[in-house]
Every structure is written in C-alpha cells, then in structure tokens.
PASEBA-1860 file (N, C-alpha, C; in nm, 3 decimals):
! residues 197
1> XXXXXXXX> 0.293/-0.243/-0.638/0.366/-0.347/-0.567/0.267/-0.452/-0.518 ~ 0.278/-0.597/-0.550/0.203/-0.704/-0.500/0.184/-0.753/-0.350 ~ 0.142/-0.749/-0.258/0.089/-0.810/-0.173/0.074/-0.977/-0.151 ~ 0.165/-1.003/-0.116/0.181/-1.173/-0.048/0.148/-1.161/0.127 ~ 0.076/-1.208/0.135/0.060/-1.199/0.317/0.126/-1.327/0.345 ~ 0.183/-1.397/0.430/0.207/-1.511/0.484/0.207/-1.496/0.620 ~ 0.170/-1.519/0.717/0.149/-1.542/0.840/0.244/-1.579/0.893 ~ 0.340/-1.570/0.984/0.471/-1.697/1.029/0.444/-1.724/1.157
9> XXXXXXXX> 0.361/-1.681/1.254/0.335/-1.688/1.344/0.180/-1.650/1.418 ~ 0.082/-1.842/1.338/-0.078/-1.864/1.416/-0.114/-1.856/1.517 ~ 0.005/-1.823/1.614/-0.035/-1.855/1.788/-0.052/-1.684/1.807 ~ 0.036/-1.577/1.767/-0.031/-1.467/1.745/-0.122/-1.365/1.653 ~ -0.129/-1.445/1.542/-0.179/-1.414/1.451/-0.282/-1.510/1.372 ~ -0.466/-1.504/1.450/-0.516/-1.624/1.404/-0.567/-1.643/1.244 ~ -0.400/-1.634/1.159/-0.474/-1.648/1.000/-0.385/-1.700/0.937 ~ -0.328/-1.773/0.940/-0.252/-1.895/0.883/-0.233/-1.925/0.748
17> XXXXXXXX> -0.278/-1.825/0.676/-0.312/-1.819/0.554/-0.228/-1.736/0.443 ~ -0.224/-1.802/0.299/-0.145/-1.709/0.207/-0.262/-1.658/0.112 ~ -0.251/-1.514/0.086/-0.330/-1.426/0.007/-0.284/-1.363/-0.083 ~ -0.295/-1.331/-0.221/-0.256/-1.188/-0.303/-0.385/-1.110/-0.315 ~ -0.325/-1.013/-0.269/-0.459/-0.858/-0.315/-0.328/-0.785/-0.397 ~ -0.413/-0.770/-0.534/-0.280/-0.632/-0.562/-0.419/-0.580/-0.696 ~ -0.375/-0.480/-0.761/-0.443/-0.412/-0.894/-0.425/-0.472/-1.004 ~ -0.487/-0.520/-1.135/-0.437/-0.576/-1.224/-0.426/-0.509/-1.319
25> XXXXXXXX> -0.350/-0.503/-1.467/-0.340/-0.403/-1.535/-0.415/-0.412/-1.673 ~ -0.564/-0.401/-1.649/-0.660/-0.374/-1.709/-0.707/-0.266/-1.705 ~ -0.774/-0.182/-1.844/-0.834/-0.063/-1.818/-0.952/-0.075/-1.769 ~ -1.002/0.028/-1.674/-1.160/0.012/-1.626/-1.308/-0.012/-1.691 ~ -1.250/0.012/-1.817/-1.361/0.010/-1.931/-1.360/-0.133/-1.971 ~ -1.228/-0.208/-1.994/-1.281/-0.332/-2.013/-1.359/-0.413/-1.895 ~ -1.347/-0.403/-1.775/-1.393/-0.502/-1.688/-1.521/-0.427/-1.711 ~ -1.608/-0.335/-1.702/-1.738/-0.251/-1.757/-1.761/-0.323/-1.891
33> XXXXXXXX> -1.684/-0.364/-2.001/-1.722/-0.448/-2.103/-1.766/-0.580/-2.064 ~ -1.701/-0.646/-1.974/-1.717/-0.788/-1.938/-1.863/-0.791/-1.899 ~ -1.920/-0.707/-1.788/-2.047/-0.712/-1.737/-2.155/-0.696/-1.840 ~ -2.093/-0.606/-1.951/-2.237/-0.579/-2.023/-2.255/-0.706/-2.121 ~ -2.126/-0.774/-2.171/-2.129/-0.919/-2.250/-2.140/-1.011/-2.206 ~ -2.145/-1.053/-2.060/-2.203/-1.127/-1.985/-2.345/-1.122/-1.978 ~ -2.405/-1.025/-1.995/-2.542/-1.002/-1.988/-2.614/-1.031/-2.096 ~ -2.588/-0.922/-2.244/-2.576/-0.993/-2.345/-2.577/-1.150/-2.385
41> XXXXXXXX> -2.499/-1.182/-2.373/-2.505/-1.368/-2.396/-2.554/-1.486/-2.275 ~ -2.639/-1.366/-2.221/-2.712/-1.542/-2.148/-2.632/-1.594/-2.032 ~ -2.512/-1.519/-2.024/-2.436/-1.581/-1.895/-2.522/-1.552/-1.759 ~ -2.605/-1.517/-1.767/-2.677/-1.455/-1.675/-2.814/-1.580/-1.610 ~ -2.831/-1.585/-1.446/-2.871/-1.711/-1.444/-3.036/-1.620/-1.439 ~ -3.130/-1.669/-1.536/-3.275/-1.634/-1.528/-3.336/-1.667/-1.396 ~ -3.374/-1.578/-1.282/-3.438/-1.625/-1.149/-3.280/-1.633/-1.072 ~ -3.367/-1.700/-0.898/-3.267/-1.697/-0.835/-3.290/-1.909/-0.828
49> XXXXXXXX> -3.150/-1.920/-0.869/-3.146/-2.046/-0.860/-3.065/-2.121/-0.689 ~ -3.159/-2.162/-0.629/-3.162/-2.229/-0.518/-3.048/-2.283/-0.436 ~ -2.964/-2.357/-0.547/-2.874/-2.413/-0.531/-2.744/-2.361/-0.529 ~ -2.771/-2.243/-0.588/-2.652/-2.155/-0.520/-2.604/-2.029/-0.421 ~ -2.561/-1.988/-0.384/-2.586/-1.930/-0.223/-2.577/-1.745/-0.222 ~ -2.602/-1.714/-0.352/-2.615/-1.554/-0.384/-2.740/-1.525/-0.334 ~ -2.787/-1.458/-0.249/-2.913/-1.375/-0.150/-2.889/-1.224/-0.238 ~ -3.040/-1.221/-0.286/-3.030/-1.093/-0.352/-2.951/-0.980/-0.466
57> XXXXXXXX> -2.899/-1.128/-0.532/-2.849/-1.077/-0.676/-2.896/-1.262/-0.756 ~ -2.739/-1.242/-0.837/-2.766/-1.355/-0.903/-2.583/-1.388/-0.986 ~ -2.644/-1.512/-1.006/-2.500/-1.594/-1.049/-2.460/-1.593/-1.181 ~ -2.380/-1.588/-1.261/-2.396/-1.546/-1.405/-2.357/-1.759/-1.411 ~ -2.452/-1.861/-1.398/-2.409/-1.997/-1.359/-2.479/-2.053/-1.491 ~ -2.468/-2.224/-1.509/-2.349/-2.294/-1.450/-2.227/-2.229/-1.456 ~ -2.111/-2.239/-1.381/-1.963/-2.195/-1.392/-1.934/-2.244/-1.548 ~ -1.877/-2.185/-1.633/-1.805/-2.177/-1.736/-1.660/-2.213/-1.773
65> XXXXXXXX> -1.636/-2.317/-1.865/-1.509/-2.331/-1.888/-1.440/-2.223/-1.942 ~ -1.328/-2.205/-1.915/-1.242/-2.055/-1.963/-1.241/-2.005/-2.125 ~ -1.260/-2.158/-2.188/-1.266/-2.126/-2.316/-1.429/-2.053/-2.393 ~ -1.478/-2.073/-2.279/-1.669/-1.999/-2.325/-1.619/-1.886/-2.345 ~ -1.555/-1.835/-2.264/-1.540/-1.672/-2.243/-1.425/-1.618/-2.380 ~ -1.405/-1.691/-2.482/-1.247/-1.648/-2.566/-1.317/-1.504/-2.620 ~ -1.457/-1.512/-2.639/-1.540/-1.362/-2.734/-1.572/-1.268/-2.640 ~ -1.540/-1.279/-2.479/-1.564/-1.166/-2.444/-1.467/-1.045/-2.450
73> XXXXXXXX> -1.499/-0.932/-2.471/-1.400/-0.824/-2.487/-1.294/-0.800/-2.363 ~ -1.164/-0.818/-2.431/-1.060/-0.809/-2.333/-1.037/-0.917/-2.238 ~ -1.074/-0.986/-2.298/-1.043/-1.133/-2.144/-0.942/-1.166/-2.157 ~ -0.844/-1.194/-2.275/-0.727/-1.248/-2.344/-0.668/-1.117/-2.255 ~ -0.675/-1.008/-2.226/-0.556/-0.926/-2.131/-0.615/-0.966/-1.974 ~ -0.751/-0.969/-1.942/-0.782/-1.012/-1.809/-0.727/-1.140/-1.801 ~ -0.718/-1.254/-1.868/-0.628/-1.411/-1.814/-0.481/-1.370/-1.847 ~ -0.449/-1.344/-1.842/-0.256/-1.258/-1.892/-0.240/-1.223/-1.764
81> XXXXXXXX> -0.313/-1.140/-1.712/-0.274/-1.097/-1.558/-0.372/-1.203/-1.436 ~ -0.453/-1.259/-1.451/-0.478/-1.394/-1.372/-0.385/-1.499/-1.343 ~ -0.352/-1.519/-1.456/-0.237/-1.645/-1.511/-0.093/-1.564/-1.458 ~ -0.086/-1.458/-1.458/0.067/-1.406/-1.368/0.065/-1.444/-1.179 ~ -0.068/-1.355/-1.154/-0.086/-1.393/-1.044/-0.135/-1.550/-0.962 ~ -0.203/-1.560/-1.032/-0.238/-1.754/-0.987/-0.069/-1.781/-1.010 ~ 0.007/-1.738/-1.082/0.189/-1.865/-1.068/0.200/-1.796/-0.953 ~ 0.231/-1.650/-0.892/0.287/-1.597/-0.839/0.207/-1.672/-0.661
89> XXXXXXXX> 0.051/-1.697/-0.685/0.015/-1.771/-0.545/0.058/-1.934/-0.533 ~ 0.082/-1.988/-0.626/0.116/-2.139/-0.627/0.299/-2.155/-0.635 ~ 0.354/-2.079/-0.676/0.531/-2.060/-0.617/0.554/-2.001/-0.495 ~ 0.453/-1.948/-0.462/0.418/-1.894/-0.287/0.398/-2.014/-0.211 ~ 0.287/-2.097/-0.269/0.267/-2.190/-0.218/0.380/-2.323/-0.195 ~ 0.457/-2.372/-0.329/0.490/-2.447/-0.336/0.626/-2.492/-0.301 ~ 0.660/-2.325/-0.310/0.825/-2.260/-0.280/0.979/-2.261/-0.414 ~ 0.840/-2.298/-0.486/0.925/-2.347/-0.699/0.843/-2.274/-0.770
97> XXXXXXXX> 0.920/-2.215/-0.934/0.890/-2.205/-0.959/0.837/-2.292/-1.117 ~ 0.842/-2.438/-1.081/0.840/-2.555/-1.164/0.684/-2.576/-1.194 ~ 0.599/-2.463/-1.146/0.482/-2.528/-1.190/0.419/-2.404/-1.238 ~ 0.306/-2.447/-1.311/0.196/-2.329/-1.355/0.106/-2.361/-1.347 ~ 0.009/-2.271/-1.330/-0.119/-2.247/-1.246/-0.203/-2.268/-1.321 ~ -0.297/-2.337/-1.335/-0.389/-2.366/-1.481/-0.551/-2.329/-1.417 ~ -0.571/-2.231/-1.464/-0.757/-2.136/-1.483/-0.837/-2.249/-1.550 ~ -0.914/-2.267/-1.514/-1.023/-2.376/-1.511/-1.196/-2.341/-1.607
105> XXXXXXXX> -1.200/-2.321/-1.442/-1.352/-2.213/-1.510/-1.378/-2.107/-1.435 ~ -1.484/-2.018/-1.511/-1.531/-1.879/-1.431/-1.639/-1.862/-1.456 ~ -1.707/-1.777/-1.381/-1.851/-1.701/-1.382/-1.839/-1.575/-1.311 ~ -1.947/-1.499/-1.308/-1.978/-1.353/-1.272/-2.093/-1.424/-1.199 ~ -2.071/-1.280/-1.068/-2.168/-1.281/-0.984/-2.194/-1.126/-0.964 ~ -2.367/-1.140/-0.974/-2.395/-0.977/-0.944/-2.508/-0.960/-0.865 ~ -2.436/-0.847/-0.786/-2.494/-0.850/-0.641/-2.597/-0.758/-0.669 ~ -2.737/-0.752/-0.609/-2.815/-0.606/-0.627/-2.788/-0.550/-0.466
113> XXXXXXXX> -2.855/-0.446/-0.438/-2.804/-0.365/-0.327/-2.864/-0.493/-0.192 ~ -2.824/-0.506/-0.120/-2.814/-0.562/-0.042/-2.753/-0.735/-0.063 ~ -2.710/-0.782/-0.177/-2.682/-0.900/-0.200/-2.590/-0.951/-0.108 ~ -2.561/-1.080/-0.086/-2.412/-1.143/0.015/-2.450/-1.282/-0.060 ~ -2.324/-1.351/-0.007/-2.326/-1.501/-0.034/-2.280/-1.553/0.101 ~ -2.317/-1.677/0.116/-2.344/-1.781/0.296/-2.145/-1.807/0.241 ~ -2.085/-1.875/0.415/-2.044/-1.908/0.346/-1.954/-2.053/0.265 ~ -1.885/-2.026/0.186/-1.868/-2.135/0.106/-1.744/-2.188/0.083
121> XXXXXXXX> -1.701/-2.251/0.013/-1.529/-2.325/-0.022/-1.593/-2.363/-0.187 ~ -1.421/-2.400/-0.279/-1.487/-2.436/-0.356/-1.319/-2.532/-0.390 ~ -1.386/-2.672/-0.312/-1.312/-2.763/-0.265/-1.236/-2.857/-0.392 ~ -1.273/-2.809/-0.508/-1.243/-2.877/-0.638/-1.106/-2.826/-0.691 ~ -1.067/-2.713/-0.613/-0.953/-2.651/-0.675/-0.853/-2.547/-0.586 ~ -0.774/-2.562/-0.652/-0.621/-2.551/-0.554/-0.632/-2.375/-0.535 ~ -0.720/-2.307/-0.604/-0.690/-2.141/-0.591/-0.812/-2.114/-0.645 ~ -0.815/-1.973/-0.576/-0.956/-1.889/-0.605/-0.911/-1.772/-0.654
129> XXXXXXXX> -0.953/-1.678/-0.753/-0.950/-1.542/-0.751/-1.055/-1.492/-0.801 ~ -1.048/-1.390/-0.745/-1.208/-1.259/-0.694/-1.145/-1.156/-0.768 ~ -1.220/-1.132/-0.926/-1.209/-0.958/-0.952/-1.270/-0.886/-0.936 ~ -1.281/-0.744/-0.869/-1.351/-0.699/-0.851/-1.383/-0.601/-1.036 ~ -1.530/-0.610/-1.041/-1.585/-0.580/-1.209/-1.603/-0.398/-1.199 ~ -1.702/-0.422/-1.122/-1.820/-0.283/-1.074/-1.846/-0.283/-0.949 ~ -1.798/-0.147/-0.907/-1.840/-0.104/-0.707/-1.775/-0.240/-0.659 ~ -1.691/-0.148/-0.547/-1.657/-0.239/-0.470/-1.745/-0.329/-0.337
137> XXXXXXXX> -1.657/-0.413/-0.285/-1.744/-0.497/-0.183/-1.596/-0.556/-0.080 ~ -1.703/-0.628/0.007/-1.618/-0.677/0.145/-1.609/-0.844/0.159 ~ -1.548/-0.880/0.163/-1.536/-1.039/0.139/-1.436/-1.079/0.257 ~ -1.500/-1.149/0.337/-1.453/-1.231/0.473/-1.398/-1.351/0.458 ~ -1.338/-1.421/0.554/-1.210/-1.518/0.494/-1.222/-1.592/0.596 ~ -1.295/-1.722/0.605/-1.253/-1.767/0.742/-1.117/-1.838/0.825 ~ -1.096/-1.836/0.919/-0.999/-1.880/0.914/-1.044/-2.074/0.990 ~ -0.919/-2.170/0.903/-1.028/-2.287/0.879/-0.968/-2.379/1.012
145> XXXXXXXX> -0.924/-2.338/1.057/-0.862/-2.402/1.174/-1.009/-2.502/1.245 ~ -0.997/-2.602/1.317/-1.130/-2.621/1.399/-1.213/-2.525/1.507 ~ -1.033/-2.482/1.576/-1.074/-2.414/1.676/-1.193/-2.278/1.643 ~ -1.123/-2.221/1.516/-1.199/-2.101/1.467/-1.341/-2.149/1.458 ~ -1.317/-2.269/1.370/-1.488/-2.269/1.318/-1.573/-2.294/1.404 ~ -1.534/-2.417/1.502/-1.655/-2.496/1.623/-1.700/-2.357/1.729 ~ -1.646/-2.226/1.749/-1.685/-2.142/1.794/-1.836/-2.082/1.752 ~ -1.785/-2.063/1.596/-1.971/-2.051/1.538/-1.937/-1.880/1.529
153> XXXXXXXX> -1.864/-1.845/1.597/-1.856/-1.673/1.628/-1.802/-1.635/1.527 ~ -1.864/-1.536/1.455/-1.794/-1.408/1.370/-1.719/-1.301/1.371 ~ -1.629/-1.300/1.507/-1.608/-1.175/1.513/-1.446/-1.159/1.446 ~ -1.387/-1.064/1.413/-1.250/-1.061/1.368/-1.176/-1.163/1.396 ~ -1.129/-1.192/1.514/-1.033/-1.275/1.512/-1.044/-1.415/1.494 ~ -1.144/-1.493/1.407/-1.122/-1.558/1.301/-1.195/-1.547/1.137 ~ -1.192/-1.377/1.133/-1.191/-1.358/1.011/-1.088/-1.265/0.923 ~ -1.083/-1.252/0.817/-1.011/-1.166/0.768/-1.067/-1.077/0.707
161> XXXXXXXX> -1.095/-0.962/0.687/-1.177/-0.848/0.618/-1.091/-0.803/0.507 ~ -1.150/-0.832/0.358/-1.097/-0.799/0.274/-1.194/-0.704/0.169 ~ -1.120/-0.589/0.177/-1.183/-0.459/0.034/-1.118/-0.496/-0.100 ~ -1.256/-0.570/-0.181/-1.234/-0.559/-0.314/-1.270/-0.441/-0.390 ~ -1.180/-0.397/-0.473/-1.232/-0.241/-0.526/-1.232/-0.286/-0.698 ~ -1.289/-0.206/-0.793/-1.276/-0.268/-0.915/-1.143/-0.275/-0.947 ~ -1.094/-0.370/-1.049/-0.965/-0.356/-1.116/-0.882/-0.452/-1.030 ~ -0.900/-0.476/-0.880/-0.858/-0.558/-0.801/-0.924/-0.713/-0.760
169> XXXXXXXX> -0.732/-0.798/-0.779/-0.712/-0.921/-0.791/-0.738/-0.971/-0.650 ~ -0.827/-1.067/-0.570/-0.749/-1.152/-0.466/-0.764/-1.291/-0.490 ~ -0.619/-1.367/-0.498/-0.646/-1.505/-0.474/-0.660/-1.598/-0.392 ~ -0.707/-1.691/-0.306/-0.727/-1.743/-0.217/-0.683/-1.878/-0.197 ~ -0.649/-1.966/-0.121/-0.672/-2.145/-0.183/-0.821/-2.186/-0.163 ~ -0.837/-2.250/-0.246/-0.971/-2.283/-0.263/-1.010/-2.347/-0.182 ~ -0.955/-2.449/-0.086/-1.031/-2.442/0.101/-1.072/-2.364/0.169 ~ -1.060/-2.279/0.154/-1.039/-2.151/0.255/-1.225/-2.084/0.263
177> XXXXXXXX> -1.278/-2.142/0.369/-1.423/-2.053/0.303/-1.412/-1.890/0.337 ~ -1.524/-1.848/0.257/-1.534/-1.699/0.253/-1.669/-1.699/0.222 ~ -1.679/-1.590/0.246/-1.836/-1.523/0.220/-1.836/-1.342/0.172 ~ -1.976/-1.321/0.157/-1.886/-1.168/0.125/-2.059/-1.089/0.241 ~ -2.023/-0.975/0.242/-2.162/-0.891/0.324/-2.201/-0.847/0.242 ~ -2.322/-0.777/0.279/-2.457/-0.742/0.205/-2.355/-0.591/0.071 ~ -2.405/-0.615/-0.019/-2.373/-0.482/-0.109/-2.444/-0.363/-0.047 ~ -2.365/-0.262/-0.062/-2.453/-0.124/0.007/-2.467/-0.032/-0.120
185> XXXXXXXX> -2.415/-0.055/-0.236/-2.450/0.002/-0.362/-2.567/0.005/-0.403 ~ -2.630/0.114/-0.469/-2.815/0.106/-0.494/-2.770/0.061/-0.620 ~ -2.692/0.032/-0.698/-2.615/-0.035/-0.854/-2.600/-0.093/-0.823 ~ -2.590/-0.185/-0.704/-2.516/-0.356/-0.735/-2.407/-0.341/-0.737 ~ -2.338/-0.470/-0.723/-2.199/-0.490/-0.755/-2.170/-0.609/-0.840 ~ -2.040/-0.593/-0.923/-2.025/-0.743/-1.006/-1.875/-0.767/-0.988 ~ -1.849/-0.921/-0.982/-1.726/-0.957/-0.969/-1.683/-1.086/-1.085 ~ -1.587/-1.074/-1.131/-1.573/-1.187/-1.213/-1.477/-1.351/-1.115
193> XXXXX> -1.529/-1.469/-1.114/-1.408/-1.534/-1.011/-1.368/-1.666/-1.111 ~ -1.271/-1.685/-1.079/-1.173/-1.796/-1.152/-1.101/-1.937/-1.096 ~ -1.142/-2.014/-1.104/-1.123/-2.137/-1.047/-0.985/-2.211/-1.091 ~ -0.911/-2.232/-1.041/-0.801/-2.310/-1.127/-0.696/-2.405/-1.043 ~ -0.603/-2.504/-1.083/-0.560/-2.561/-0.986/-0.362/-2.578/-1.074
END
C-alpha cells in the first residue's frame, strides 16, 4: 500500500509537505545490477569532485539524461515504476489527473562508510526521487518554511527523518532541501535519484 503524507494542519504539524515512500516492484538483484553497470561504464565520478556535496563517497556525475541509462540492466522496469509514482506525486500535487510526470535525468550516489551530503535542493525541477540501490540510509527533509530555516537548529521539529531501505521509492518536490547522515555501513551505500518535472 502507497504512502501519500499530506499535512492538513502546519500550525500543529511543522511539515507542510507532500511525500511518497512506498516499495517498488523490482527484484533485488536488479537494483545490485544497476550498481555494478554503473561502475562498469564510467558513470562513476574519478576523485572527489568539489563541486558537489558527497563527504566521503562519490557521485556517479555529471547527472545523466535518462536516455544514457536505456543499456543498463532492468531500468526499462525501474522507470515503469518511477514514472507510476512521479504521476501518482504530481496528481497529489496538482489535484488532476491531466498531467504526466516527465524523468529528466539521473545519477547514482555512493556513499563509503561514513559518507553524508550538506544540505541541498535541486531547484530545476518539480520532483525528486531517492532509490534506495544497496544498504539502507537516513535522509532528512527540511522543512522550508523561514521560520524553520532562520533558526539554523536541527532538531526534529523542523525535520523529517526518513528510512530509505533498498527497493524503496521516496519522492520529494524538488524545493524541498534534504540532506542525508553519515552511512554506518562498512559497504557503503548506493542510491539511484531521478530528476523530473
């Protein structure tokens, strides 16, 4: 069963925000395929490149148009269930179901044991989604209000704590910053994310 959060009430509840977390229906072996053909072909960024905000892993960067990825194994069933869920967050959003959600670009990010990312928005596009690949991780949500942010404070109540586990979808709007905490895996962790508007 899918998971829509909607908030109806910010004055008790500081998260104002619409989310899907649900499982996608991929076998575990393909998202384990994705990481090793990502690696394979160079998607992989050589060094830690500066300009982007992964601490202690690395970015599989530049971001990739969707069509780079048509040869990786099983992606054609991984965008089948992206492309369900991205309509299902933008008819959430929009309150119709007159539109469709169009996937943009993607990259992999892989964390080594202690990795995190600062955090970020990715202001170019109307939705985010986070798969989780390999080992799960924790990914924080800020909430973007002023009041939340000019505080500077981290503590729960203007964040949202979200468990990505493998096989699992969350989409976000792409305002929305997030960050994720340090990996506690001595394997790393990998996530595949998808940009689309």
């Amino acid at each position: 069963m899918s998971e829509v959060y909607k908030v109806p009430n910010p004055i008790q509840r500081l998260f104002p925000n619409t989310m899907i977390l649900d499982y996608i229906d991929v076998d575990k072996q393909i998202l384990e395929d994705l990481v090793w053909w990502a690696k394979a072909n160079n998607f992989e960024n050589v060094g830690h490149n500066p300009l982007y905000s992964t601490r202690l892993g690395d970015q599989f960067i530049p971001p990739k148009p969707i069509w780079e990825f048509q040869q990786a194994p099983g992606i054609n069933q991984i965008m089948k269930e992206v492309q369900h869920y991205a309509n299902m967050w933008v008819h959430t959003q929009l309150e119709s179901t007159n539109y469709s959600a169009q996937p943009e670009i993607s990259w992999i990010v892989s964390y080594d044991k202690g990795g995190m990312q600062w955090p970020h928005i990715h202001k170019e596009y109307n939705w985010t989604a986070i798969i989780g690949l390999r080992n799960n991780g924790t990914l924080l949500l800020e909430d973007p209000r002023h009041l939340a942010i000019g505080t500077g404070q981290t503590n729960q109540m203007f964040y949202k704590e979200v468990i990505i586990n493998p096989g699992q979808i969350c989409i976000t709007p792409g305002y929305l910053a997030h960050l994720s905490v340090p990996c506690y895996h001595d394997d790393g962790r990998d996530i595949l994310v998808i940009n689309g508007k």
